[in-house]
N, CA, C and O of each residue as an XYZ file, in Angstrom:
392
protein
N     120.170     55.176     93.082
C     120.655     56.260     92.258
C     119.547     57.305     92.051
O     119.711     58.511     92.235
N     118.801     56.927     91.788
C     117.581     58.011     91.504
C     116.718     58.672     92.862
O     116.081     59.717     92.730
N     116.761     58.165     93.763
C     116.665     58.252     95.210
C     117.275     59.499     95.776
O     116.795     60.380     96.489
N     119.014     59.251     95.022
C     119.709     60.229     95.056
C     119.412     61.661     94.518
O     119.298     62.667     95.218
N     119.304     61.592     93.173
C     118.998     62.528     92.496
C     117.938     63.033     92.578
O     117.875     64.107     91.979
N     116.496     62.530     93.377
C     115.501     63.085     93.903
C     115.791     63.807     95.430
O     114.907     64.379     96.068
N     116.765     63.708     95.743
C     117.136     64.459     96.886
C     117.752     65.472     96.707
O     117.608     66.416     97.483
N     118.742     65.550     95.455
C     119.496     66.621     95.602
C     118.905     68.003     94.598
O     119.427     69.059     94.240
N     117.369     67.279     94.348
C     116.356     68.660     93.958
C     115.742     68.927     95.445
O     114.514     68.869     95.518
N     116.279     69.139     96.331
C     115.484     69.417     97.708
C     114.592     69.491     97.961
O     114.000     70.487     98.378
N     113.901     67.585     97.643
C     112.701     67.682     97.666
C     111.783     68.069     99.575
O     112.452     68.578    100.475
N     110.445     67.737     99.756
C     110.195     67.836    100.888
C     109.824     66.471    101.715
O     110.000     66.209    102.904
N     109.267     65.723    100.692
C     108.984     64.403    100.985
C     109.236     63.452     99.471
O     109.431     64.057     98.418
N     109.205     61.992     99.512
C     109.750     61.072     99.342
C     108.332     60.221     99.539
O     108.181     59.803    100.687
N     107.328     59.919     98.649
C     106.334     58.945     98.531
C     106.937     57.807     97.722
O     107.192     58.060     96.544
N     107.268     56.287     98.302
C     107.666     55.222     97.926
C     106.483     54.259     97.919
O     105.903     53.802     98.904
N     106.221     54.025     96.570
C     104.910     53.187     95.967
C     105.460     51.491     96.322
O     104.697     50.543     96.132
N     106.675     51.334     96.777
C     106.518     49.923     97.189
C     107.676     49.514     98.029
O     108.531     50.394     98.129
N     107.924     48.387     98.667
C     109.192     48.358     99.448
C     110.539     48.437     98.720
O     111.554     48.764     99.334
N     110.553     48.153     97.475
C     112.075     48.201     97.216
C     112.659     49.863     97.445
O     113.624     50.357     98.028
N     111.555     50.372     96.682
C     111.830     52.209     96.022
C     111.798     52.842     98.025
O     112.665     53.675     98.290
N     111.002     52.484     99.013
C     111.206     52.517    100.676
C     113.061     52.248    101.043
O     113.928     52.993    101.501
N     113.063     50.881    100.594
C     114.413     50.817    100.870
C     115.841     51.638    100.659
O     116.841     51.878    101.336
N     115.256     51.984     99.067
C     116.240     52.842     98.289
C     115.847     54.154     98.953
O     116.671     55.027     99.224
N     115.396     54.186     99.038
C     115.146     56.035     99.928
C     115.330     55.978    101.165
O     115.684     56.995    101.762
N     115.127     54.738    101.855
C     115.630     54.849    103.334
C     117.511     54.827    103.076
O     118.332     55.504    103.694
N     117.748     53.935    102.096
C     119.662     54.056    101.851
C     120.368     55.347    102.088
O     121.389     55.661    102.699
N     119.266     56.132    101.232
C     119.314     57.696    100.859
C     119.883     58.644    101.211
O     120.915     59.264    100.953
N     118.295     58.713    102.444
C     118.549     59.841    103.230
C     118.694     59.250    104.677
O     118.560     58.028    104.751
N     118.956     59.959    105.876
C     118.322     59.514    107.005
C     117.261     61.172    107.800
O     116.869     61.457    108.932
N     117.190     61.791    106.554
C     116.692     63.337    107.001
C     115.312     63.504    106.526
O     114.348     63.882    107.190
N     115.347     63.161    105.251
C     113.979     64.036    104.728
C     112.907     62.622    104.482
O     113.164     61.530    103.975
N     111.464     63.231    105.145
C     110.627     62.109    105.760
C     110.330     61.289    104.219
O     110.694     61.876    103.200
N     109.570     59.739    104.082
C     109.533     59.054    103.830
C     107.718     58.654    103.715
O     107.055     58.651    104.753
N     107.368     58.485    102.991
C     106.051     57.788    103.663
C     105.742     56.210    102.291
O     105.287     56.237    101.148
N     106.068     55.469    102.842
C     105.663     54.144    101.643
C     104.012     53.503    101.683
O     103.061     53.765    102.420
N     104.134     52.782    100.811
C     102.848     52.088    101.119
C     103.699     50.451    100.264
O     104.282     50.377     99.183
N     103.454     49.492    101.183
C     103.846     48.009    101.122
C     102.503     46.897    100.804
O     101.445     47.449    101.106
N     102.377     46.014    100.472
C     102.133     44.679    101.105
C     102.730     43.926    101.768
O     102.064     42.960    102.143
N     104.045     43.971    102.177
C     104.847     43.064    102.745
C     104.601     43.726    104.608
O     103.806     44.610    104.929
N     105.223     43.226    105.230
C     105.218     43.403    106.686
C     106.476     44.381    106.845
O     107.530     43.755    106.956
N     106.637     46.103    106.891
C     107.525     46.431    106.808
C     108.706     46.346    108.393
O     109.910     46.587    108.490
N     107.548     45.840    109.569
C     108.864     45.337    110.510
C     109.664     44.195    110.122
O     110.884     44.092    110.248
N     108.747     43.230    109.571
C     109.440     41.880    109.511
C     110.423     41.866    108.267
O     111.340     41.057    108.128
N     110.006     43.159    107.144
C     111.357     43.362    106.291
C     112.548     44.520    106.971
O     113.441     45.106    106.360
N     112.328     44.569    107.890
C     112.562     45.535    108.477
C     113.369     47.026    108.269
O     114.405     47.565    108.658
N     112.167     47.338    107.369
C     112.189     48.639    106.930
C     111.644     49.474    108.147
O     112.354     50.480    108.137
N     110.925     49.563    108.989
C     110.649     50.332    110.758
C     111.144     48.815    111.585
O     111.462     47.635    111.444
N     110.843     50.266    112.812
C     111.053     49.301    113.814
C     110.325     48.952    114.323
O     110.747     48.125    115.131
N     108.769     49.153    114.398
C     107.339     48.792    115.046
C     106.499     49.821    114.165
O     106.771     50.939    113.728
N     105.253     48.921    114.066
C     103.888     49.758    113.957
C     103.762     50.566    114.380
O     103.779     51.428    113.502
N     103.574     51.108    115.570
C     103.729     52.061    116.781
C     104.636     53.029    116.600
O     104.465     54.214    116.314
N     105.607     52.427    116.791
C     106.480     53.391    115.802
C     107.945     53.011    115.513
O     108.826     52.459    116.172
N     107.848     53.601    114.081
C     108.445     53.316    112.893
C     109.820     53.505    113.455
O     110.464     52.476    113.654
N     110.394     54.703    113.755
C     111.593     55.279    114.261
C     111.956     56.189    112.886
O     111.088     56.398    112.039
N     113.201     56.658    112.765
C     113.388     57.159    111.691
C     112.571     58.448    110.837
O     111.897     59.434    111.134
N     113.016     57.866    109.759
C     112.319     59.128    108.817
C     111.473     58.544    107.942
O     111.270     59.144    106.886
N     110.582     56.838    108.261
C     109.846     56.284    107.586
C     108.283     56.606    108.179
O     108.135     57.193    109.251
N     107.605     56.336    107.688
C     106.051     55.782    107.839
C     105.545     55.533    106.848
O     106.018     55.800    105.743
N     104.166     54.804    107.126
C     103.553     54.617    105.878
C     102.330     53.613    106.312
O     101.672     53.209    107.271
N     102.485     53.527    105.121
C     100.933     52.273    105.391
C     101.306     50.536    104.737
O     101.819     50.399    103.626
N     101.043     49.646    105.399
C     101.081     48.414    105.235
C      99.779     47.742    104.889
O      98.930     47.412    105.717
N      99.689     47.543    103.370
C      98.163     46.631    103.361
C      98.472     44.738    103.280
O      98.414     43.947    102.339
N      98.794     44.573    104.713
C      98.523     43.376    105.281
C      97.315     42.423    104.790
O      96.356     42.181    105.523
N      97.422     42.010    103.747
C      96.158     40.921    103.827
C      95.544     39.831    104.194
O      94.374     39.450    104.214
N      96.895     39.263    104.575
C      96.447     37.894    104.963
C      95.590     37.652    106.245
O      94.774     36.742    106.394
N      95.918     38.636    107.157
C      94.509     38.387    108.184
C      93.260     39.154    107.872
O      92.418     39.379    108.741
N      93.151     39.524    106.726
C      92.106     40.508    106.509
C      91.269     38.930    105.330
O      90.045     38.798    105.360
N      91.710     38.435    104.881
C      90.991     37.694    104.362
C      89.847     36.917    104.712
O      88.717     36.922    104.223
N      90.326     36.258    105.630
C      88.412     35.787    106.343
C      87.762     36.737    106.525
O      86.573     36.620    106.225
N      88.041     37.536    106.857
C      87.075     38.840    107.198
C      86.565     39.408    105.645
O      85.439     39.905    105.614
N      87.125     39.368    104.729
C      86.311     39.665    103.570
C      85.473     38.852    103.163
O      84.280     39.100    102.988
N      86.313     37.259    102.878
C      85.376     36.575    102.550
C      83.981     36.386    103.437
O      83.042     35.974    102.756
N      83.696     36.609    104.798
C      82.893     36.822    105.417
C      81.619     37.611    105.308
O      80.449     37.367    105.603
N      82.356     38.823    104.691
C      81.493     40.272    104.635
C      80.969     39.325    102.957
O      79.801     38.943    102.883
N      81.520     39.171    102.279
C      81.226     38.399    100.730
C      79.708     37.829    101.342
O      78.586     38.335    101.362
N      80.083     36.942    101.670
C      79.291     35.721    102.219
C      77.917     36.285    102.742
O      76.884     35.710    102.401
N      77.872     37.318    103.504
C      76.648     38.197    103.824
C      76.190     39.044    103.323
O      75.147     39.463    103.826
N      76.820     39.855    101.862
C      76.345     40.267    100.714
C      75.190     39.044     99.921
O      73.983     38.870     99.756
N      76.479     38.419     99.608
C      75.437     37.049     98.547
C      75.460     35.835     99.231
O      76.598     35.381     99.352
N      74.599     35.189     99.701
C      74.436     34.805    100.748
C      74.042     33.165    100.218
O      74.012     32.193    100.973
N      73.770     33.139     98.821
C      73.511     31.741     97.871
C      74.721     31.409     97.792
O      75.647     32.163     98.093
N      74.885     29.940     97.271
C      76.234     29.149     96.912
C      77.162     29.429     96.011
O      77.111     28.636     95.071
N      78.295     30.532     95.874
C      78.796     30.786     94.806
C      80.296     30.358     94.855
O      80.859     30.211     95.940
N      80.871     30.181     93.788
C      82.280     29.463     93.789
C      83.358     30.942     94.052
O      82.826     31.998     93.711
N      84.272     31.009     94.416
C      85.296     31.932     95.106
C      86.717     31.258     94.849
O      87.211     30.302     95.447
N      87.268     32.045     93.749
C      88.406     31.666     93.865
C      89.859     32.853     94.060
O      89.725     34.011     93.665
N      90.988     32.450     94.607
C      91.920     33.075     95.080
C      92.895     32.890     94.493
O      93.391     31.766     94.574
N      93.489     33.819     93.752
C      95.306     33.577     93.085
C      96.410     34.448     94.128
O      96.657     35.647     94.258
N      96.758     33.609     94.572
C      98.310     34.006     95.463
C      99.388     33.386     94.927
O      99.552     32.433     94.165
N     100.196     34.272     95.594
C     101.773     33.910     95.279
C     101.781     33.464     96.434
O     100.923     33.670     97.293
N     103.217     32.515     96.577
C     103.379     31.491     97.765
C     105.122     31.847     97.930
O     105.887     31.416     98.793
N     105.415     32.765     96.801
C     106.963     33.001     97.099
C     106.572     34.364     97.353
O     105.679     35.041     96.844
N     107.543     34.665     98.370
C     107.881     35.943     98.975
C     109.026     36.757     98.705
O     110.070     36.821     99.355
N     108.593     37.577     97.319
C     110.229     38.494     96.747
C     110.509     39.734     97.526
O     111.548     40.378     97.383
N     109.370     40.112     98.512
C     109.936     41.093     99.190
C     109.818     42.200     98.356
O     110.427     43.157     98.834
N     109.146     42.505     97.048
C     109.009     43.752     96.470
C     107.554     44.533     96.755
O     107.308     45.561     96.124
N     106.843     44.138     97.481
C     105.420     44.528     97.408
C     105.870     45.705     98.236
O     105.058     46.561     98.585
């Protein structure tokens, strides 16, 4: 609904702060561009159709973390380089709103 009513002020673009508000604006329009930013995998929710490319009137940015994690904790590890405890809070359910 509001998706709506941000369209019919003719806007130019459509910045969606997470996948649901992506979704609702992809419902929308199929005209006026899109750009989100996710945590979720937006092919595998399949909000685009590839990285490469999206198709449509989406793009955006995906902050993927889970393979980025060794790689931080890594870079950590060669900052402070003594024995320090590291701990991680994740979610393990996947609501698909990120």
């Amino acid at each position: 609904m509001l998706a709506g009513e941000l369209l019919s002020r003719n806007v130019t673009v459509i910045i969606a702060w997470d996948a649901p508000a992506a979704f609702a604006a992809k419902a929308a329009t199929k005209t006026t561009p899109i750009v989100f930013m996710t945590g979720a995998d937006p092919v595998a929710k399949r909000l685009v159709e590839s990285f490469s490319r999206p198709g449509g009137n989406l793009t955006g940015v995906a902050a993927l973390i889970g393979g980025a994690i060794a790689k931080r904790l890594e870079i950590l590890h060669e900052l402070v380089p003594s024995p320090i405890t590291i701990v991680s809070l994740v979610s393990t359910r996947d609501t698909g709103s990120s």
